[in-house]
MIDOSE-1310 file (N, C-alpha, C; in nm, 2 decimals, decimal comma, always signed):
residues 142
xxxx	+1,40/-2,09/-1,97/+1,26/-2,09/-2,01/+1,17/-2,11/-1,88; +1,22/-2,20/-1,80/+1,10/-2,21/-1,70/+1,12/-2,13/-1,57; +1,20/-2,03/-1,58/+1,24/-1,93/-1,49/+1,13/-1,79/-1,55; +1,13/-1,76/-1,68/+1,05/-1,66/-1,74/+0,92/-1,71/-1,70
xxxx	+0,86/-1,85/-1,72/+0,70/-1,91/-1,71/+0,70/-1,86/-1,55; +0,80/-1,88/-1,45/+0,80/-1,86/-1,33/+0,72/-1,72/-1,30; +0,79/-1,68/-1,34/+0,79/-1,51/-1,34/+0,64/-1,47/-1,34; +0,63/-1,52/-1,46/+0,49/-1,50/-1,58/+0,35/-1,51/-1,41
xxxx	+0,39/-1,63/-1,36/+0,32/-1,68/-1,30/+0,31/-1,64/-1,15; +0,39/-1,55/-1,10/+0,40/-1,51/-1,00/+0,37/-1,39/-1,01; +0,31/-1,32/-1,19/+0,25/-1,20/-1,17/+0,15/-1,19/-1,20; +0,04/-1,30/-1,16/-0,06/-1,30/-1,20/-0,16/-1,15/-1,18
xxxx	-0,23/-1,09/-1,23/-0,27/-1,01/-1,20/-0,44/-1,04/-1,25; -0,55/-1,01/-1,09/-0,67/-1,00/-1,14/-0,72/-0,93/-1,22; -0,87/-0,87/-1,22/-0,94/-0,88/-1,33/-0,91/-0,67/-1,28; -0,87/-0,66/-1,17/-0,90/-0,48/-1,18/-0,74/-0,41/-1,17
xxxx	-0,65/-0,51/-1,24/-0,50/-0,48/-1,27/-0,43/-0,47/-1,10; -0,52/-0,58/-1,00/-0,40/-0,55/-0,83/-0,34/-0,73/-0,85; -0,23/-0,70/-0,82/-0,13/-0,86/-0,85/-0,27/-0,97/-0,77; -0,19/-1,06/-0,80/-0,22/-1,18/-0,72/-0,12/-1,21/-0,65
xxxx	-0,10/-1,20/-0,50/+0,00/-1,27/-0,43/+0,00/-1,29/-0,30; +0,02/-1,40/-0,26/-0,01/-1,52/-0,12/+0,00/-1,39/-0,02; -0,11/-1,45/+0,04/-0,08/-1,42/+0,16/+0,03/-1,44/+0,27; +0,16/-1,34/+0,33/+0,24/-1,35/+0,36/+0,31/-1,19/+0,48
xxxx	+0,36/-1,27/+0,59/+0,43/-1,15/+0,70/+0,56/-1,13/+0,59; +0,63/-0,99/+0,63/+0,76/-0,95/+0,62/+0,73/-0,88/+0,50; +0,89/-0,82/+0,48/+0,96/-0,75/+0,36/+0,89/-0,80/+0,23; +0,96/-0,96/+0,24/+0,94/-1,04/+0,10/+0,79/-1,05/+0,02
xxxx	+0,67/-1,07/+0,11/+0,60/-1,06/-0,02/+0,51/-0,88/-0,05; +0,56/-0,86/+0,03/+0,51/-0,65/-0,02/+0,56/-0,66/-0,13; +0,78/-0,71/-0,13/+0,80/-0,69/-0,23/+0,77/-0,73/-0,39; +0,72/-0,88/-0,32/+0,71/-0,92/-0,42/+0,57/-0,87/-0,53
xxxx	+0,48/-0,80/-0,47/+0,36/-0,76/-0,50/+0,40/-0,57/-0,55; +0,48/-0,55/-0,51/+0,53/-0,41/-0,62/+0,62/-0,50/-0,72; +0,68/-0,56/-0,72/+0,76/-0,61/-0,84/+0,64/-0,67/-0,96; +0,52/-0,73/-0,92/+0,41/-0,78/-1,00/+0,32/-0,64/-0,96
xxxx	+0,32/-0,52/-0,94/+0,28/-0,37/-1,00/+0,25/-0,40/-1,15; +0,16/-0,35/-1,22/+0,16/-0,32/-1,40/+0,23/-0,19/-1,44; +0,26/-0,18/-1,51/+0,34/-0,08/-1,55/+0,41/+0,08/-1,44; +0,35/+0,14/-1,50/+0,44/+0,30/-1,38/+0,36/+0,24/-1,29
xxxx	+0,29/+0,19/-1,20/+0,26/+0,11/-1,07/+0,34/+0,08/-1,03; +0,43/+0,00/-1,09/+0,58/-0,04/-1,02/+0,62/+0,07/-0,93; +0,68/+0,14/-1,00/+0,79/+0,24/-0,94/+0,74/+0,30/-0,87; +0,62/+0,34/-0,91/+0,54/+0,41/-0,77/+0,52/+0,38/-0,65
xxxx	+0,50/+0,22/-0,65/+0,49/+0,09/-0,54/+0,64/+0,09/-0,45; +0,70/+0,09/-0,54/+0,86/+0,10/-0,47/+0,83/+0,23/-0,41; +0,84/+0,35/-0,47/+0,86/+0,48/-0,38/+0,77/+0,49/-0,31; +0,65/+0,48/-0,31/+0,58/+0,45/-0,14/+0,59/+0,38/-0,06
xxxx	+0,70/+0,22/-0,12/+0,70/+0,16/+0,03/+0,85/+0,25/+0,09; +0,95/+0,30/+0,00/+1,04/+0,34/+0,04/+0,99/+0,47/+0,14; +0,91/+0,57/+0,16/+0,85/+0,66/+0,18/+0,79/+0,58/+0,34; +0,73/+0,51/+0,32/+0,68/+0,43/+0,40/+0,81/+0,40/+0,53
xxxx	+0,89/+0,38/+0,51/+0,95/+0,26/+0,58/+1,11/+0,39/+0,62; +1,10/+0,54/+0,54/+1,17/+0,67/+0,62/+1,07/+0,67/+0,70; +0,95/+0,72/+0,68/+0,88/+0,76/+0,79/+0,86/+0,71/+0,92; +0,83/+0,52/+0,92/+0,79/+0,46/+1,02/+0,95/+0,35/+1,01
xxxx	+1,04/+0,38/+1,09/+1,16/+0,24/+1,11/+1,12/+0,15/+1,13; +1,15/+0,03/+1,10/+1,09/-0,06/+1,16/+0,97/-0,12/+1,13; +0,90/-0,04/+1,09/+0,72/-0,09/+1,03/+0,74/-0,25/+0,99; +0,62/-0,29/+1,03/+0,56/-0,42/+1,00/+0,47/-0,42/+0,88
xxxx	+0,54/-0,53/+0,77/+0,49/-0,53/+0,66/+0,37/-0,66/+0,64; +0,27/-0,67/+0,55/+0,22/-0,82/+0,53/+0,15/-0,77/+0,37; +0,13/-0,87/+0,37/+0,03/-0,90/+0,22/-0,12/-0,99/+0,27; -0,28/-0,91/+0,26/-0,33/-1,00/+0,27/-0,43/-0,96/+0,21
xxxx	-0,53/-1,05/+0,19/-0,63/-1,01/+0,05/-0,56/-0,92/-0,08; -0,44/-0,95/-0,11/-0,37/-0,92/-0,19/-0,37/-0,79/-0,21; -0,28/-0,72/-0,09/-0,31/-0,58/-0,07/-0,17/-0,63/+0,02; -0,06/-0,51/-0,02/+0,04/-0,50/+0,16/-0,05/-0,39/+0,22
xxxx	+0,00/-0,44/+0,35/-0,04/-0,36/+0,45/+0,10/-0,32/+0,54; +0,06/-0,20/+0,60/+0,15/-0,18/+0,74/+0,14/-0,11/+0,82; +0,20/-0,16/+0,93/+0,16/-0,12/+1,07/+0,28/-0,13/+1,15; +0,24/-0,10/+1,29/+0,35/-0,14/+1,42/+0,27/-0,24/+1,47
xxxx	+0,42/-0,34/+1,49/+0,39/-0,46/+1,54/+0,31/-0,48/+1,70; +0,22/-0,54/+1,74/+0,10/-0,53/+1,78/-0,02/-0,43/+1,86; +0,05/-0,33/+1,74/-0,07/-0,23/+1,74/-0,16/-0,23/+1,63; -0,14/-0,30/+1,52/-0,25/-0,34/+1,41/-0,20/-0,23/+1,30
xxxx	-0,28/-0,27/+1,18/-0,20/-0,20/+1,03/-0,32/-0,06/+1,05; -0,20/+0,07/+0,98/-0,26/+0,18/+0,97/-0,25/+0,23/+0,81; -0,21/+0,18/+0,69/-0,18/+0,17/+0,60/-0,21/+0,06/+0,47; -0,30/+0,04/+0,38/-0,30/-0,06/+0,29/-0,24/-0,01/+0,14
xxxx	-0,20/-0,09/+0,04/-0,21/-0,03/-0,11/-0,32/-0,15/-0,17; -0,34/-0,08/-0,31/-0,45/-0,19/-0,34/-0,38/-0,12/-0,49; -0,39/-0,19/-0,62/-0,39/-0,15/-0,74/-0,51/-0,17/-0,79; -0,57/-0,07/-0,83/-0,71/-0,08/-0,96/-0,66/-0,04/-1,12
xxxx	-0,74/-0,06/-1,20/-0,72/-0,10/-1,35/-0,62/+0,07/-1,34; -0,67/+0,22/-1,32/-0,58/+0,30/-1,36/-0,52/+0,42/-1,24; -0,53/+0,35/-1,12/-0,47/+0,43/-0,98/-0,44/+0,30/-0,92; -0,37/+0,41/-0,83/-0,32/+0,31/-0,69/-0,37/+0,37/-0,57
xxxx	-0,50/+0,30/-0,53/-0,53/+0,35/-0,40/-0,44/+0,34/-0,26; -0,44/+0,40/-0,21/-0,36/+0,42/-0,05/-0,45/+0,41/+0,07; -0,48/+0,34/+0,17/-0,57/+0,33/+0,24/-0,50/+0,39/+0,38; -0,59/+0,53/+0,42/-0,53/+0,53/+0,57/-0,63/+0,49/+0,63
xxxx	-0,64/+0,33/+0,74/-0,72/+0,32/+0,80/-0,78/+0,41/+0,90; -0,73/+0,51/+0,96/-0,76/+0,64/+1,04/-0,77/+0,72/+0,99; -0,76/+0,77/+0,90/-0,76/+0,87/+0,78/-0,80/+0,97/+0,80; -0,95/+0,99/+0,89/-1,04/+1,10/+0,90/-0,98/+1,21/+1,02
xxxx	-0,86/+1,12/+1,10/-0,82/+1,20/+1,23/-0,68/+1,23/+1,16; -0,67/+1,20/+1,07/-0,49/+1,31/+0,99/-0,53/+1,48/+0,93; -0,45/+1,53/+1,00/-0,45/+1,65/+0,94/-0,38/+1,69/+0,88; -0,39/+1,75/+0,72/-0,55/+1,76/+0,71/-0,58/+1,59/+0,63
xxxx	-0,70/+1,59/+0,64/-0,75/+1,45/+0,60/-0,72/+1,40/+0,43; -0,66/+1,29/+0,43/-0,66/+1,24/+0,26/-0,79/+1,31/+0,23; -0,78/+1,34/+0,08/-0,90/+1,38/+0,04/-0,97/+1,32/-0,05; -0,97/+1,12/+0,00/-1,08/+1,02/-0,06/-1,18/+1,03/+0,01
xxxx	-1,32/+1,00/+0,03/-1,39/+0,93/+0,17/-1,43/+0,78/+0,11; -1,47/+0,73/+0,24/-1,47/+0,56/+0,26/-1,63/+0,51/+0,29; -1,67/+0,46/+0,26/-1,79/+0,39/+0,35/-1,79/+0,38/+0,47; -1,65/+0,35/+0,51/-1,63/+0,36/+0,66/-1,56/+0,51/+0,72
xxxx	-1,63/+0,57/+0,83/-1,66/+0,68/+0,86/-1,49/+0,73/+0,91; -1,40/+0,63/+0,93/-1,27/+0,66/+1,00/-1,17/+0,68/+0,90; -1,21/+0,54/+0,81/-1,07/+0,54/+0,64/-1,12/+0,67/+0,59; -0,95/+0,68/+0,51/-0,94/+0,79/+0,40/-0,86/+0,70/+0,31
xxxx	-0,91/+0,81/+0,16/-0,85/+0,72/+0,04/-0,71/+0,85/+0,00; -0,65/+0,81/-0,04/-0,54/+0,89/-0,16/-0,56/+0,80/-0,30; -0,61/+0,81/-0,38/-0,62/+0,77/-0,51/-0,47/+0,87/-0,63; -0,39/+0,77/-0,66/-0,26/+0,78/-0,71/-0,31/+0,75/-0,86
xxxx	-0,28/+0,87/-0,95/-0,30/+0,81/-1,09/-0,17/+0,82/-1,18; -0,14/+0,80/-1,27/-0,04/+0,80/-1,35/+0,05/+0,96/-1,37; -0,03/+1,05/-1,43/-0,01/+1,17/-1,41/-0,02/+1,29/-1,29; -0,08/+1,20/-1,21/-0,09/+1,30/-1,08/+0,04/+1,35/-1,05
xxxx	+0,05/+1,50/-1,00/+0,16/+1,54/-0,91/+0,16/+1,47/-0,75; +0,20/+1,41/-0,71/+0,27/+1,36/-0,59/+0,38/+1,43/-0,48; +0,28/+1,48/-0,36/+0,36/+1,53/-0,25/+0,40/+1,44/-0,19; +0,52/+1,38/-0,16/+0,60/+1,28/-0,10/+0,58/+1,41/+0,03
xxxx	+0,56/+1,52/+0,09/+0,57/+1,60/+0,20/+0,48/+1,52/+0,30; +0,37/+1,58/+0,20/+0,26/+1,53/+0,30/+0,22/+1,39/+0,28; +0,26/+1,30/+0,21/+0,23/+1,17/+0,21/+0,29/+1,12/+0,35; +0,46/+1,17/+0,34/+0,51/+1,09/+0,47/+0,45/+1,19/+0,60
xxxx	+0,37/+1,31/+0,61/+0,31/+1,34/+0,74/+0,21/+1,27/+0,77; +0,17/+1,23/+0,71/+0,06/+1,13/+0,68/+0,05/+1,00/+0,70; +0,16/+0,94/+0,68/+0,17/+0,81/+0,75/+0,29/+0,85/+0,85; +0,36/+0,93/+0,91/+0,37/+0,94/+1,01/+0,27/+0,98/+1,08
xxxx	+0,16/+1,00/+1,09/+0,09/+1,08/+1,22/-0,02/+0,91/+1,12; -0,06/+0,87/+1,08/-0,14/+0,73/+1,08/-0,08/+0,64/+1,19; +0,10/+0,59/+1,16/+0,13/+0,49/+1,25/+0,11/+0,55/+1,41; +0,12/+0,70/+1,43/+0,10/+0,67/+1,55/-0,03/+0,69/+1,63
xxxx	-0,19/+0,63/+1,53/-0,32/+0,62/+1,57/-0,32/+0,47/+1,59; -0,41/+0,44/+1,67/-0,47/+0,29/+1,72/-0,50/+0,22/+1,54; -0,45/+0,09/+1,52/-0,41/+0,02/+1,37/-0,56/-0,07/+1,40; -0,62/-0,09/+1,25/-0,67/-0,21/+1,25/-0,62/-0,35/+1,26
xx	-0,72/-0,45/+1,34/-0,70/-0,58/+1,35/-0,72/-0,66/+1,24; -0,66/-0,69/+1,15/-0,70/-0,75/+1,07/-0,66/-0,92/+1,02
C-alpha cells in the first residue's frame, strides 16, 4: 500500500495535465516525468525521448520548471517538452532557423512550437531532422 500512495504521489500532475517533478540532471528524472505523462502522453513521451536520444548520442537530459529539456553538454538545451490539458508541446528553442520551420510560432522570434495531439499523424522523419539540425544550433542558457 504505501508503494501505490508513493506512486500516487510522484505523479502529481498540475492544473494544465504537465507532471509535477523536481528539478533534476540526467536520464532519471526525464524518465521519470514521461512515466507521470497522463494517458496516450505516456507513450508518446517515451517515443520522443527515444527519437530524441537516435538522433542526438549522448544528449544531455534535465527536468526544470517541470519540463525535460535537452541539449549538448555545454552548449545549452535546444529542445523542451511541456504537457498541456490535450497536446504535448515540443519546444525547438531555434526553431525559426530549421528547415523547414516547426509550424507553431512563439512570442519569441527564434522558438518554434510542434503541438502533438492525441490523434495527430506523427512524422518521426522530420521530427528526428529536426532535432538533429536543433542540436547542432547555439542551445539556450537556462
Amino acid at each position: 500500500m504505501a508503494k501505490s500512495t508513493a506512486a500516487k504521489a510522484e505523479r502529481k500532475l498540475l492544473s494544465s495535465s504537465n507532471p509535477q517533478i523536481a528539478k533534476g540532471y540526467g536520464d532519471a528524472p526525464v524518465q521519470a516525468y514521461i512515466a507521470a505523462m497522463p494517458g496516450w502522453m505516456r507513450e508518446m513521451g517515451g517515443r520522443l525521448d527515444a527519437l530524441i536520444e537516435r538522433a542526438v548520442p549522448g544528449v544531455h537530459k534535465a527536468v526544470k520548471w517541470n519540463s525535460p529539456l535537452y541539449g549538448i553538454e555545454g552548449e545549452g538545451w535546444f529542445l523542451g517538452l511541456h504537457c498541456l490539458t490535450a497536446y504535448i508541446k515540443v519546444a525547438f528553442f531555434r526553431g525559426a532557423s530549421l528547415k523547414p520551420a516547426p509550424p507553431g510560432e512563439s512570442r519569441s522570434r527564434d522558438t518554434r512550437y510542434l503541438d502533438i495531439h492525441e490523434d495527430d499523424a506523427f512524422d518521426e522523419a522530420q521530427f528526428s531532422a529536426w532535432v538533429k539540425q536543433a542540436s547542432q544550433l547555439p542551445g539556450e542558457r537556462m
